[in-house]
PyMOL commands that place a pseudoatom at each C-alpha (Angstrom):
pseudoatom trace, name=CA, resn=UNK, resi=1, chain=A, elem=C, hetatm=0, pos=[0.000, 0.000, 0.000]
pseudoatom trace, name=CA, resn=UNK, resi=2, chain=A, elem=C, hetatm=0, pos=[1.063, 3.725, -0.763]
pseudoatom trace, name=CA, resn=UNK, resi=3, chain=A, elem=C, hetatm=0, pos=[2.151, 6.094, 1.855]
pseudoatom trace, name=CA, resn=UNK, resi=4, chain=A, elem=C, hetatm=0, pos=[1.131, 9.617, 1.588]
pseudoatom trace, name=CA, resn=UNK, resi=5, chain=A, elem=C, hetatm=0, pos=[3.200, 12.398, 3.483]
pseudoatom trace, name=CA, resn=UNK, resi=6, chain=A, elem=C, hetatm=0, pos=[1.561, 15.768, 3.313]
pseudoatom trace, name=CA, resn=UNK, resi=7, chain=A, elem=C, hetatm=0, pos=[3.847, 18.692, 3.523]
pseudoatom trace, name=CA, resn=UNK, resi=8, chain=A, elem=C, hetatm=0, pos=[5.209, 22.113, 1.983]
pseudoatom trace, name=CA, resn=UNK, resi=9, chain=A, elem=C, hetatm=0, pos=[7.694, 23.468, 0.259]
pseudoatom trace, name=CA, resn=UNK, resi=10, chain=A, elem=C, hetatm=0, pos=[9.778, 24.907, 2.802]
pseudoatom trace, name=CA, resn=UNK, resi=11, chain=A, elem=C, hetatm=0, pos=[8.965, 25.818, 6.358]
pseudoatom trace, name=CA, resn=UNK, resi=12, chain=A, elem=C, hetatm=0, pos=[10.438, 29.740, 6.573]
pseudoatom trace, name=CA, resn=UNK, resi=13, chain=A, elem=C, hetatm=0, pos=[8.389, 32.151, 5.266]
pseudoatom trace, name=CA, resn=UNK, resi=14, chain=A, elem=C, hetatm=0, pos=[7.378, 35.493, 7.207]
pseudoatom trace, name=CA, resn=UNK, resi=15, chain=A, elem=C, hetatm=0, pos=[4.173, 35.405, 5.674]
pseudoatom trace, name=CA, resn=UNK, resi=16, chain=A, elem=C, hetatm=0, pos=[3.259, 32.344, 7.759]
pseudoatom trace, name=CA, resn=UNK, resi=17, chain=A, elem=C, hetatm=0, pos=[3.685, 33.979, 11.401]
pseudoatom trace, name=CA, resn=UNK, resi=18, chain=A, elem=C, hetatm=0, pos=[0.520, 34.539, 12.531]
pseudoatom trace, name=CA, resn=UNK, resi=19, chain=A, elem=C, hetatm=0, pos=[-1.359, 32.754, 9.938]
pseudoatom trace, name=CA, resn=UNK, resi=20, chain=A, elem=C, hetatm=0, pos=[0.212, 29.374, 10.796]
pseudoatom trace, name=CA, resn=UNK, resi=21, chain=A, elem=C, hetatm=0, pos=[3.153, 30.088, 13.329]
pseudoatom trace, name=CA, resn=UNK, resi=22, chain=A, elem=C, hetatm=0, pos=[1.720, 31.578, 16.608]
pseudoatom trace, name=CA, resn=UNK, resi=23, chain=A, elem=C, hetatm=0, pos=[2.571, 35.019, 17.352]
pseudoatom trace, name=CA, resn=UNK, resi=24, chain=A, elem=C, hetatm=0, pos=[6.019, 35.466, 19.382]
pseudoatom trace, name=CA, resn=UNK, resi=25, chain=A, elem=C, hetatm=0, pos=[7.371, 31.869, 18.399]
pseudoatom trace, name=CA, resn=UNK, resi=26, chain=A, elem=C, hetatm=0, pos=[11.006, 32.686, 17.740]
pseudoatom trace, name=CA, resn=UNK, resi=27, chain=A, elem=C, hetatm=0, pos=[11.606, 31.736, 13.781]
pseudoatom trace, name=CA, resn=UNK, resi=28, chain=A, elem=C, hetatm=0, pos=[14.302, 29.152, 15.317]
pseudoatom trace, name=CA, resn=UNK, resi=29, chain=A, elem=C, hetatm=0, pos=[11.809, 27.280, 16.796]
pseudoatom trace, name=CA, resn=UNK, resi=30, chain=A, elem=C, hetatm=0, pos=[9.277, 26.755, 13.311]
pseudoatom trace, name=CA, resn=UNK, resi=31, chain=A, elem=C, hetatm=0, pos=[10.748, 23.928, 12.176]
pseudoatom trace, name=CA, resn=UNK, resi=32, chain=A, elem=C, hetatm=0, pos=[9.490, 21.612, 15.311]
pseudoatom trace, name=CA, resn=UNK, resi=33, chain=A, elem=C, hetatm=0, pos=[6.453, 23.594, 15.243]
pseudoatom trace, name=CA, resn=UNK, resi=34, chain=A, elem=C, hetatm=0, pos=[5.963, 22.406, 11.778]
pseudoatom trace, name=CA, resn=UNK, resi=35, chain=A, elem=C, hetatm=0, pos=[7.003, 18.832, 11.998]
pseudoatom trace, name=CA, resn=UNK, resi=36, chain=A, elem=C, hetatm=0, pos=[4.105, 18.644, 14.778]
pseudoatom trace, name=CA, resn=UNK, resi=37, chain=A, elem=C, hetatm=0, pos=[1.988, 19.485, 12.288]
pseudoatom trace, name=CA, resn=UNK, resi=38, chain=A, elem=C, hetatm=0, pos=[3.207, 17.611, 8.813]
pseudoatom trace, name=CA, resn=UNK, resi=39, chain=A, elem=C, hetatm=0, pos=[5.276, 14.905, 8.210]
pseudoatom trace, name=CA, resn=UNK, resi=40, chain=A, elem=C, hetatm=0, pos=[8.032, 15.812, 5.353]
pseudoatom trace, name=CA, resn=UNK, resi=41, chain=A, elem=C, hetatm=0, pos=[9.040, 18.946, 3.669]
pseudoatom trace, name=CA, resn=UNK, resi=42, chain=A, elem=C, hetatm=0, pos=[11.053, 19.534, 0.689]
pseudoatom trace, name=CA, resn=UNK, resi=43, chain=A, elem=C, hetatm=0, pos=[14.140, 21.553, 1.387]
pseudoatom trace, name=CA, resn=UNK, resi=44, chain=A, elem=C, hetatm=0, pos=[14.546, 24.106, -1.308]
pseudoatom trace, name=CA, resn=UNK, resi=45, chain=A, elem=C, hetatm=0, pos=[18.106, 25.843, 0.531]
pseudoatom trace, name=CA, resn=UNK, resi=46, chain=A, elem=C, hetatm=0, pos=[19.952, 22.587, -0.644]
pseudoatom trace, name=CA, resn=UNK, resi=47, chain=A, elem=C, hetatm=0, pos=[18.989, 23.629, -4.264]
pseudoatom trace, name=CA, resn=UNK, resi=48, chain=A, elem=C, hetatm=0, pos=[20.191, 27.408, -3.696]
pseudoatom trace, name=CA, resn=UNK, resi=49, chain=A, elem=C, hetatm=0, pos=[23.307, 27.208, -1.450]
pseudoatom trace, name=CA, resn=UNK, resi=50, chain=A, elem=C, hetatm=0, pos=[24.113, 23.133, -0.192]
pseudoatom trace, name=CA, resn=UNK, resi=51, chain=A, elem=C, hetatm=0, pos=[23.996, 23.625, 3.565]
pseudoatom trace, name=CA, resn=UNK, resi=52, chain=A, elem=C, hetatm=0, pos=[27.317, 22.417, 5.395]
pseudoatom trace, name=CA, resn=UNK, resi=53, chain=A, elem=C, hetatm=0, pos=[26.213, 18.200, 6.721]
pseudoatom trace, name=CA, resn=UNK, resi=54, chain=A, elem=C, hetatm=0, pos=[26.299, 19.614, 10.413]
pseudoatom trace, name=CA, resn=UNK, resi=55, chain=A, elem=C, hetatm=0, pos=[23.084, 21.334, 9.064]
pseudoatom trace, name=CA, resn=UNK, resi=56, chain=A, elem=C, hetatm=0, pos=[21.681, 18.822, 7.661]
pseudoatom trace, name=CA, resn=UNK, resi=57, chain=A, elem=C, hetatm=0, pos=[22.032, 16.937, 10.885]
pseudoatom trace, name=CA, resn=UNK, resi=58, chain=A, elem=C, hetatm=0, pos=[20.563, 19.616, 13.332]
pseudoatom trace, name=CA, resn=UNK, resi=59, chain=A, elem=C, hetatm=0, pos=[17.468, 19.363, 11.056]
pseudoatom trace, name=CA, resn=UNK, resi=60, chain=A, elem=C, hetatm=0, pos=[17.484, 15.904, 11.519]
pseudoatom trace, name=CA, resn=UNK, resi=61, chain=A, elem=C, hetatm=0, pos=[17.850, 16.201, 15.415]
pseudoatom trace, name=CA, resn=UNK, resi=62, chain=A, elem=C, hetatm=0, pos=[15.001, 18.900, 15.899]
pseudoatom trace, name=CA, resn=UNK, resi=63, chain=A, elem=C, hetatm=0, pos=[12.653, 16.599, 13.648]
pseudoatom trace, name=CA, resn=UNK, resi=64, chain=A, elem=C, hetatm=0, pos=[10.558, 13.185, 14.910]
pseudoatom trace, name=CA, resn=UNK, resi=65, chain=A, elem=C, hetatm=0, pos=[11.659, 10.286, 13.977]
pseudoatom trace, name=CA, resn=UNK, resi=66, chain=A, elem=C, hetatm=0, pos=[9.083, 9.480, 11.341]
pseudoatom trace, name=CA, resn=UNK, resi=67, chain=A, elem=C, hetatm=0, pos=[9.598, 13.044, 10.025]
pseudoatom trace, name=CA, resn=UNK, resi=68, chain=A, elem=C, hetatm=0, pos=[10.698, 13.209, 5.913]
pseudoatom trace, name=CA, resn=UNK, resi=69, chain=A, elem=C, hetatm=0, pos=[13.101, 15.378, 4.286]
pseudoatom trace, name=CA, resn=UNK, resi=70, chain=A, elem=C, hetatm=0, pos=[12.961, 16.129, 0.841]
pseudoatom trace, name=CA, resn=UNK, resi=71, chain=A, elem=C, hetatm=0, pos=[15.771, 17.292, -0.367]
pseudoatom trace, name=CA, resn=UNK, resi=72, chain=A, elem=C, hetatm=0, pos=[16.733, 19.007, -3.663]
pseudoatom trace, name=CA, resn=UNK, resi=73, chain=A, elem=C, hetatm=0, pos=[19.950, 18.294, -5.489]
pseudoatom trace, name=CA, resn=UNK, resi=74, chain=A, elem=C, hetatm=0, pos=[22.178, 21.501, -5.900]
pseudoatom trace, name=CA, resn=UNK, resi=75, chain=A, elem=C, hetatm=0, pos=[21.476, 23.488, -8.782]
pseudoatom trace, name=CA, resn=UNK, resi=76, chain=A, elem=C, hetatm=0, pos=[25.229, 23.851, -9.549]
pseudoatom trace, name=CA, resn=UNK, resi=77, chain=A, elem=C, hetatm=0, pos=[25.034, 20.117, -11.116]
pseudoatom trace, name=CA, resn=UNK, resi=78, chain=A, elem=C, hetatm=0, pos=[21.467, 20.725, -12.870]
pseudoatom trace, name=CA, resn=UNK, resi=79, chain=A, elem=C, hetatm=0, pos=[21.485, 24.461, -13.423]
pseudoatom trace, name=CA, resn=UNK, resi=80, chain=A, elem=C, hetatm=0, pos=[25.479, 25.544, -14.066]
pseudoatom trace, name=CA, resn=UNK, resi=81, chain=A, elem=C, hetatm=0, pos=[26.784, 21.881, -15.125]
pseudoatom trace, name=CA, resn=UNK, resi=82, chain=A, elem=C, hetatm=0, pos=[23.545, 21.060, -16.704]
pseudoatom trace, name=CA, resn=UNK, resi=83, chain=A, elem=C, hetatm=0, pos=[24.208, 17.536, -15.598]
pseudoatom trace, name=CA, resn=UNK, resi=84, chain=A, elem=C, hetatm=0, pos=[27.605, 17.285, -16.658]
pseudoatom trace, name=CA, resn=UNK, resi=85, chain=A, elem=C, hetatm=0, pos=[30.327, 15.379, -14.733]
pseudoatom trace, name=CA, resn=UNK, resi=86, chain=A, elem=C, hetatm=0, pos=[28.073, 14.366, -11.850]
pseudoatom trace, name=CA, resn=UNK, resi=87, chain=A, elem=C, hetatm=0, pos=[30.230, 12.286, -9.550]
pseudoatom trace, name=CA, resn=UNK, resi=88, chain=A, elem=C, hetatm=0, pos=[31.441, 15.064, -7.651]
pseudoatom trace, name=CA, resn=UNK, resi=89, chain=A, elem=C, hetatm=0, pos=[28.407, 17.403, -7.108]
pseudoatom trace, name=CA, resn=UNK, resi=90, chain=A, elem=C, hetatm=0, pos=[26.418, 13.999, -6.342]
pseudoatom trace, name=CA, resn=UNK, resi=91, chain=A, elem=C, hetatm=0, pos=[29.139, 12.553, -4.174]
pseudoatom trace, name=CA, resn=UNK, resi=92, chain=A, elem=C, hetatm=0, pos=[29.256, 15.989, -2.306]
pseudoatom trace, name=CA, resn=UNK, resi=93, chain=A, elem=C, hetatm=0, pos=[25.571, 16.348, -1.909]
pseudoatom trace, name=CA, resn=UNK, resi=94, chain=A, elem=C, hetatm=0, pos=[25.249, 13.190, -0.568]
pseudoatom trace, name=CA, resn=UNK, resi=95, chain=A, elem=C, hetatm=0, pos=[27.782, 13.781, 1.906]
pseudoatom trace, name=CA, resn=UNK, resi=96, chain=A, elem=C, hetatm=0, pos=[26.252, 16.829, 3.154]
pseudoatom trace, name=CA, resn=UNK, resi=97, chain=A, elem=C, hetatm=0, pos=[22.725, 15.530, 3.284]
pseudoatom trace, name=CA, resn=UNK, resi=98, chain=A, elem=C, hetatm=0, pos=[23.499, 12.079, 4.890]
pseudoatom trace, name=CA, resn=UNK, resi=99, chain=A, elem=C, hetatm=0, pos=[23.203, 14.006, 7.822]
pseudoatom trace, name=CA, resn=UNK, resi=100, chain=A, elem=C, hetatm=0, pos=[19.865, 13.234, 7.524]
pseudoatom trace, name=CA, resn=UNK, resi=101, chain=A, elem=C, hetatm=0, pos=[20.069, 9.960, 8.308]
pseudoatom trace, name=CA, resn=UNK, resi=102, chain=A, elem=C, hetatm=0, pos=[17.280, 7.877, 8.404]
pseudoatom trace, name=CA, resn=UNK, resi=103, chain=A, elem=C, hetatm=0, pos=[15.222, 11.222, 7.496]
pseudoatom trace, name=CA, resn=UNK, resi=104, chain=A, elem=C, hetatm=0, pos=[16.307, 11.451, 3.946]
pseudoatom trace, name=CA, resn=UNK, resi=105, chain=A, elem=C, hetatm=0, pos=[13.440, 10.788, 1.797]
pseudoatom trace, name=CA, resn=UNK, resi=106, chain=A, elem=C, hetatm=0, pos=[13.782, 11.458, -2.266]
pseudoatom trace, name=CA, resn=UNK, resi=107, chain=A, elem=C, hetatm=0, pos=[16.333, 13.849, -3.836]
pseudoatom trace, name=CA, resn=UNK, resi=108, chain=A, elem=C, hetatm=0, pos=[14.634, 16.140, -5.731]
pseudoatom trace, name=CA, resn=UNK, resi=109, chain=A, elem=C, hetatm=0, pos=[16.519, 16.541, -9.461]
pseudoatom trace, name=CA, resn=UNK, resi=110, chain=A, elem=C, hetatm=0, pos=[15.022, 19.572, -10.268]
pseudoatom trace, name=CA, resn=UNK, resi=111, chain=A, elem=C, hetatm=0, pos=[15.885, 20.430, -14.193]
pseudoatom trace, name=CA, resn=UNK, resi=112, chain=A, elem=C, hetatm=0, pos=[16.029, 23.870, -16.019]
pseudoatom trace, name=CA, resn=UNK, resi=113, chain=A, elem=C, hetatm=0, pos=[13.157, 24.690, -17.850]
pseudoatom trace, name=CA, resn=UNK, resi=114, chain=A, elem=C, hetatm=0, pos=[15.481, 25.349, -21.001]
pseudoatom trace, name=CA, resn=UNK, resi=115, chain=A, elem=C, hetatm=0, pos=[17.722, 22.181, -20.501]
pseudoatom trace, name=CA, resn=UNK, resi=116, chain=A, elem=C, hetatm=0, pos=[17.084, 20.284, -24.097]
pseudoatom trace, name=CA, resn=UNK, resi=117, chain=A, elem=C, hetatm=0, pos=[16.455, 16.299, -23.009]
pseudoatom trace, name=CA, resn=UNK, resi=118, chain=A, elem=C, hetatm=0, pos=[19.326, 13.936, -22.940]
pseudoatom trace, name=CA, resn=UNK, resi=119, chain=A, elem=C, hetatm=0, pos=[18.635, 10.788, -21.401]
pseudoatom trace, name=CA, resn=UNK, resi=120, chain=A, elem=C, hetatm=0, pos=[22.090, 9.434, -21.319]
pseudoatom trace, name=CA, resn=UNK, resi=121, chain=A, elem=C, hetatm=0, pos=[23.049, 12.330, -19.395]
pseudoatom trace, name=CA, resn=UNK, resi=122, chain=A, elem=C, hetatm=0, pos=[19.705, 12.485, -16.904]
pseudoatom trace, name=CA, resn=UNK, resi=123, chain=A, elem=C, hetatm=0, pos=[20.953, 8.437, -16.640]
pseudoatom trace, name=CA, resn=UNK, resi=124, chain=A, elem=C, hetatm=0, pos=[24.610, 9.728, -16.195]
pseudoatom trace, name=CA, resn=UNK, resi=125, chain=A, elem=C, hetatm=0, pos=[23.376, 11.509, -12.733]
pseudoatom trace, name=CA, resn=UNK, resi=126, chain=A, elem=C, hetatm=0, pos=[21.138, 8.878, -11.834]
pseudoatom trace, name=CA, resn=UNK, resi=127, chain=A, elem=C, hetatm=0, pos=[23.529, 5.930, -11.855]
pseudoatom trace, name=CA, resn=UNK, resi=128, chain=A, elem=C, hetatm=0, pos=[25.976, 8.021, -9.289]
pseudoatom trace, name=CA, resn=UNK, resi=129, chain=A, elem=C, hetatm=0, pos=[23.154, 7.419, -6.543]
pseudoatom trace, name=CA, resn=UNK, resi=130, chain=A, elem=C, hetatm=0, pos=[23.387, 4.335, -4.750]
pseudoatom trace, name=CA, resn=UNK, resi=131, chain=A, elem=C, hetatm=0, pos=[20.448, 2.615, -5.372]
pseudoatom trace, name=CA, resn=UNK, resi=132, chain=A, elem=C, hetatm=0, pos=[18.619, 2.714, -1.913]
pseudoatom trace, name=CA, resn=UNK, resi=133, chain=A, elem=C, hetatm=0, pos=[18.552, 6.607, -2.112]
pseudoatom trace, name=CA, resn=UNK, resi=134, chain=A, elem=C, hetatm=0, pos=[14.970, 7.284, -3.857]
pseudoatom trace, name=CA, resn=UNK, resi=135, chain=A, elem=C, hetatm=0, pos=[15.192, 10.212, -6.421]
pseudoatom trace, name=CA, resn=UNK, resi=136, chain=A, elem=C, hetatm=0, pos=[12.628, 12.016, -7.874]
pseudoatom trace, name=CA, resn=UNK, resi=137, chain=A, elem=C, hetatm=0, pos=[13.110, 13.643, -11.095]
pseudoatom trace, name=CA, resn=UNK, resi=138, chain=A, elem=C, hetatm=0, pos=[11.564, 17.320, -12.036]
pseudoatom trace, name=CA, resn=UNK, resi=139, chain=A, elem=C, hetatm=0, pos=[11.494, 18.570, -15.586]
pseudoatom trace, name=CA, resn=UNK, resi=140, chain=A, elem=C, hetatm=0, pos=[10.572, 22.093, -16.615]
for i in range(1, 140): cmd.bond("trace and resi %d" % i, "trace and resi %d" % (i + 1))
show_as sticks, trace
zoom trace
């Protein structure tokens, strides 16, 4: 049977105090406040800037244990490289987000809207992830 984990796109936006984070909770404290309240979110900073694995790990740690992280593969392989020698930028990323642990759900492969299709290169990237890491492919 199918799982279903319900969740966002992120958990910091300023637009949300009030209208989902109670007034005076400290911004440091919305990520528990959140994982109370959903069970996985997709972690866009990973795609923008890939957070240092001690970061990755005090996510983990302020999470429960059945929480899910979706994390999205650095833009520098998709975006700059546009999936070009992907051992490194794959090996590095999952590095960095193995500080997940257990909490790692999919990798989100997010692709540029104005990347032209090339499978053998898509199946370049894919092959560098060991197989029991789920990934999830996005193209634009």
């Amino acid at each position: 049977m199918p799982v279903i984990l319900v969740g966002t796109s992120g958990w910091q936006y300023r637009h949300w105090r009030t209208r989902f984070y109670p007034a005076g909770l400290s911004p440091s404290r919305w990520l528990e406040f959140y994982a109370r309240r959903f069970a996985t979110v997709e972690l866009n900073a990973s795609f923008y800037r890939l957070p240092e694995r001690a970061t990755f790990a005090a996510w983990r740690e302020r999470t429960p244990g059945d929480f899910v992280f979706a994390a999205k593969l650095s833009r520098y392989l998709t975006h700059v490289r546009r999936l070009r020698e992907p051992a490194e930028p794959v090996a590095r990323f999952l590095d960095r987000a193995g500080g997940l642990g257990d909490r790692l759900g999919p990798v989100l492969v997010q692709l540029p809207p104005d990347l032209p299709a090339d499978p053998d290169a898509l199946a370049a990237v894919l092959a560098r992830f060991p197989p029991e890491v789920r990934v999830a492919v996005e193209p634009r």
